[in-house]
C-alpha positions, 0 to 999 in steps of 0.5 A: 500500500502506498503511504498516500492510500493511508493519508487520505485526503487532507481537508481544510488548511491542515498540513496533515490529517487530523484524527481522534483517539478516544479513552472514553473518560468518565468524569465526576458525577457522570457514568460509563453509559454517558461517556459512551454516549459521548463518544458516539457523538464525537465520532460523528462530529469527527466524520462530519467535520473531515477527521481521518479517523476514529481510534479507541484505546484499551485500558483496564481497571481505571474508573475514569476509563470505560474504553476496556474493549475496543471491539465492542465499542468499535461495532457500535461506533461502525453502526453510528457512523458511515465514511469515517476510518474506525479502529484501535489505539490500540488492542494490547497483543499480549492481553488476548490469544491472537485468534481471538483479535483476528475474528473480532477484526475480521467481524469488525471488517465484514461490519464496516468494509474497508473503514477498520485499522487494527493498532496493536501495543504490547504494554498491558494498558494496566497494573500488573495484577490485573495483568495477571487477572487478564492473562491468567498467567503468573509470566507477565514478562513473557507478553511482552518478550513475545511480542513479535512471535504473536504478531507473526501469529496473528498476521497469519491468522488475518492472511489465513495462510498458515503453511502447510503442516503448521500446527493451525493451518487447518484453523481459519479466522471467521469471517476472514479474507476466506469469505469476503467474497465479491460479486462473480466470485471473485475474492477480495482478501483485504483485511484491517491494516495493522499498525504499531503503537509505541511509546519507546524504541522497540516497536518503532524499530520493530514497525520499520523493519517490518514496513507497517504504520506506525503510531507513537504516544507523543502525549505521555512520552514525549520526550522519545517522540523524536527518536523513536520516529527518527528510529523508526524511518531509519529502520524502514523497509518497504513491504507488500503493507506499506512502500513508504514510513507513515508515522503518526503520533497521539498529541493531547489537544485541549481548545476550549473558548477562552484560555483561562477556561482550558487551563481550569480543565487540563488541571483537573485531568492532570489531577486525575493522572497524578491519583493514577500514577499514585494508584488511587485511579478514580473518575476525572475531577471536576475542574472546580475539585482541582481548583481547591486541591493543594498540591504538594511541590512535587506534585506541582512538578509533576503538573507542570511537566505533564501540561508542558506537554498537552496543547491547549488553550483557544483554538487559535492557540491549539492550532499553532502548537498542533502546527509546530509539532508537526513541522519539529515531528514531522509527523504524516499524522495528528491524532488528538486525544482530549481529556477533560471532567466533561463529555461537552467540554470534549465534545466541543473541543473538536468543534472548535479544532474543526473550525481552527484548520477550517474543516468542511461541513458534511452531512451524516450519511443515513447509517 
């Protein structure tokens, strides 16, 4: 596939396409059952508005997070939307049995043709003894380690091409590339693409060398952004998947109408983050909970290196900062992650990031 196919086009006045990853957060006072309704809305507004796509995280055992299996909401959002590119930012490989993710996908597939990406991770996206609940395994070491073996795995599975004599090569993925099947006859094997998601150097090593996409979580390791995509490039071989490297990277992106109003939010979703680093995960604080909270001085620290990191502020002001990590990236993608107390204070986020880059107005498609 050539790296244009993957960029899509450009709309508006951005330099590269704008995506969204959603965590599907959970604020005070609000429930699962409202973020998800939330991301539904999103979603929607992102496909009218001209957002490339829509990925959902997974993460485990975090209150404040309802985005626990990607699949399912994933179905949902593909029967809530029309044209928009869905898919996972990502599924955590050594947290499932690859068959398991290639019939999932390959379902999410025969839902939505030709709108489905498979990102995979290989961090657990949870604590270790929920790791250990996931896995039902003692070796949480051996996930990661094994990392490429089940890529190679689950690849095989989603190409349904086991060789001859392999222990699986009567087992088929269903559905699958052995049933989509065109008009006459004809087969069409297209599967989700697979992409890489990372926050170090092993899998942007790992996805150059073997010529797939590659994603790096610039909003919680930004200080490795620049190496590991330089890494990543450098590594880079042309495959049957991709002919050229294609990074995107996950920025956390807050624009709301009056800057006072977005600093009052990323602080209160830079509270939620210092409870789960600290192992009290709870719901994201209200941005007047964070106001009368004392921060210690290492907290403070803490807030203002994780803030370093979020653009946020009007929506002028967001998009300049977009615009300068893209050109010191040189990232082919923006992914914006927001994280605020309330679902329409995200909600209007995007709206206001939209109108920044002066993304076209579309209608939704009947679905």
């Amino acid at each position: 596939m050539a790296a244009d196919e993957i960029r899509g086009d450009t709309a508006g006045t951005a330099p590269v396409p704008l995506s969204v990853l959603d965590l599907a957060t959970v604020g005070a006072g609000h429930t699962a059952t409202d973020a998800l309704r939330t991301s539904v809305e999103i979603a929607r507004l992102a496909e009218t508005r001209g957002f490339h796509r829509y990925w959902v995280a997974e993460h485990h055992s975090m209150p404040g997070v309802a985005s626990t299996s990607p699949a399912v909401i994933l179905a949902h959002l593909a029967a809530h939307t029309a044209r928009i590119r869905l898919g996972s930012g990502g599924v955590m490989l050594p947290n499932h049995a690859p068959l398991v993710i290639a019939e999932q996908f390959g379902t999410l597939e025969a839902m939505a043709p030709g709108r489905i990406d498979l990102g995979l991770g290989r961090a657990p996206g949870t604590d270790g003894a929920t790791a250990a609940a996931l896995r039902r395994t003692d070796r949480l070491n051996e996930g990661a380690d094994d990392f490429p073996q089940q890529l190679a795995e689950l690849t095989r599975f989603l190409d349904d091409d086991f060789p001859d004599g392999h222990p699986y090569a009567r087992i088929h993925a269903v559905p699958g590339p052995v049933q989509a099947t065109a008009p006459g006859g004809v087969q069409d094997p297209h599967r989700p693409p697979v992409w890489l998601l990372g926050s170090s150097g092993f899998s942007a090593r790992l996805a150059g060398t073997l010529g797939l996409p590659f994603a790096f979580a610039h909003h919680f390791s930004a200080q490795n952004t620049i190496p590991a995509l330089d890494l990543y490039r450098e590594s880079f071989t042309p495959s049957e998947a991709l002919d050229a490297p294609y990074a995107l990277i996950g920025v956390s992106a807050l624009a709301t109408d009056d800057e006072k109003e977005a600093r009052r939010q990323v602080m209160a979703a830079a509270l939620n983050m210092i409870r789960l680093r600290t192992g009290r995960p709870g719901l994201v604080p209200t941005p007047e909970e964070a106001e009368a909270y004392e921060f210690s001085p290492m907290e403070r620290e803490f807030i203002d290196s994780w803030n370093a990191n979020v653009v946020h502020g009007t929506a002028d002001e967001v998009r300049a900062g977009l615009d300068d990590l893209q050109k010191r990236t040189g990232a082919d993608e923006l992914m914006l992650t927001s994280h605020a107390h309330s679902g329409d204070v995200r909600l209007r986020s995007y709206e206001l990031i939209a109108d920044a880059y002066e993304l076209p107005q579309t209608r939704t498609a009947q679905v």
